[in-house]
C-alpha positions as CSV (number, residue, x, y, z in Angstrom):
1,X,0.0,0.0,0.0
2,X,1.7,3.3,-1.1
3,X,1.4,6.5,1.0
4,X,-1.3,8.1,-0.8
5,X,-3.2,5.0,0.2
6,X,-2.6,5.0,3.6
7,X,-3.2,8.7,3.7
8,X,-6.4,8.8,2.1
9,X,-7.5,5.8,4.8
10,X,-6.7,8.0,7.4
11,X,-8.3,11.0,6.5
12,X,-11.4,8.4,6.0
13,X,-11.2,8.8,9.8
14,X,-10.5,12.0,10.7
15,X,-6.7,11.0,10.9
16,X,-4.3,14.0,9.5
17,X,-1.1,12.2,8.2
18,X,1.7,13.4,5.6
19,X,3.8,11.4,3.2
20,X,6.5,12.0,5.7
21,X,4.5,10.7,8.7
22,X,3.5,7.8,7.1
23,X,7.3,6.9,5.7
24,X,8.5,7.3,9.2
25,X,6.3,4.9,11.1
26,X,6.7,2.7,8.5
27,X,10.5,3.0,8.9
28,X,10.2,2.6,12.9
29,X,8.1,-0.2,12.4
30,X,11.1,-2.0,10.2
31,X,13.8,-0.9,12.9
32,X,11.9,-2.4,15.6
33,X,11.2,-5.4,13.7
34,X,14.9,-5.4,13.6
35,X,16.2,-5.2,16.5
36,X,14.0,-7.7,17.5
37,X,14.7,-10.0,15.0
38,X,18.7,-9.5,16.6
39,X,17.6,-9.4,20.0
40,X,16.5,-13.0,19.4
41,X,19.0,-14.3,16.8
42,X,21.5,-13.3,19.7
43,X,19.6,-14.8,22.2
44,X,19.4,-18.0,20.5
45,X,23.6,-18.0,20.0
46,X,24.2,-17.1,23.8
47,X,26.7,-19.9,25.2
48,X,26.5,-21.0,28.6
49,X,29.6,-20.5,30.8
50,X,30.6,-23.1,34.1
51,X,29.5,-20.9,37.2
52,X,29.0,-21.9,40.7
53,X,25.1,-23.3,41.5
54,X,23.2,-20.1,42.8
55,X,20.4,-20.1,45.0
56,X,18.1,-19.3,42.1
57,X,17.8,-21.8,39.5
58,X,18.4,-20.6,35.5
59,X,16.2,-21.6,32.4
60,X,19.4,-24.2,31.6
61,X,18.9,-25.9,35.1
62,X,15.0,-25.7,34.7
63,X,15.4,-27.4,31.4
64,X,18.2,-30.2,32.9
65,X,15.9,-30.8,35.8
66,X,12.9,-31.9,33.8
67,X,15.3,-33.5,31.5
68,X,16.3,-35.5,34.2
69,X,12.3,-35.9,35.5
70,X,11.7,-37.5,32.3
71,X,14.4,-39.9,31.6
72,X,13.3,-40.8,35.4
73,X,9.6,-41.0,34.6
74,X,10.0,-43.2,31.4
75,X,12.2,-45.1,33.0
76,X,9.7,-46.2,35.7
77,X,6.9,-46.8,33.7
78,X,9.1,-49.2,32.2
79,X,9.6,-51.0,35.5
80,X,6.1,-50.6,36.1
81,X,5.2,-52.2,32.6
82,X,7.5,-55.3,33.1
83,X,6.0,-55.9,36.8
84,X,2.3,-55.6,35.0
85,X,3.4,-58.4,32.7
86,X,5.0,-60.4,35.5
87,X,2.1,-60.5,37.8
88,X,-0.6,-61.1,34.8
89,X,1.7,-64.2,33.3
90,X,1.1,-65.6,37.3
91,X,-1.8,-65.2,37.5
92,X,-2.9,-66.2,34.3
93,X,-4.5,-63.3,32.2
């Protein structure tokens, strides 16, 4: 949508805008876009150093914990599983 476009829509409601207006939110709008687009890209690159446990837990400790949970969990459903089996080939079913 050019300017023109965007101006005439605005002045549909009551909305005084200039080419110069328009080109500069529009310009905003890609920087922010930007910087956000960065902000994560960096985010996403960030490496972890070694530090000492603190008494607050991170993201990466979050995410090892229910690593952990899960390896655990899965693991004793299968325990559970082959008990099922043992106890239903004694008695039978």
């Amino acid at each position: 949508m050019t300017a023109k476009d965007v101006i005439a829509k605005g002045k549909a409601v009551r909305l005084e805008l200039t080419e110069k207006s328009v080109h500069a939110i529009r310009y905003e709008l890609k920087a922010a876009a930007k910087k956000k687009a960065q902000a994560k890209k960096t985010t996403k690159t960030k490496t972890v150093s070694a530090k000492a446990p603190t008494s607050t837990p991170t993201g990466v400790e979050d995410l090892r914990r229910a690593a952990a949970s899960e390896i655990a969990l899965s693991r004793a459903i299968s325990i559970l599983q082959e008990q099922q089996n043992v106890v239903r080939a004694v008695l039978g079913a």
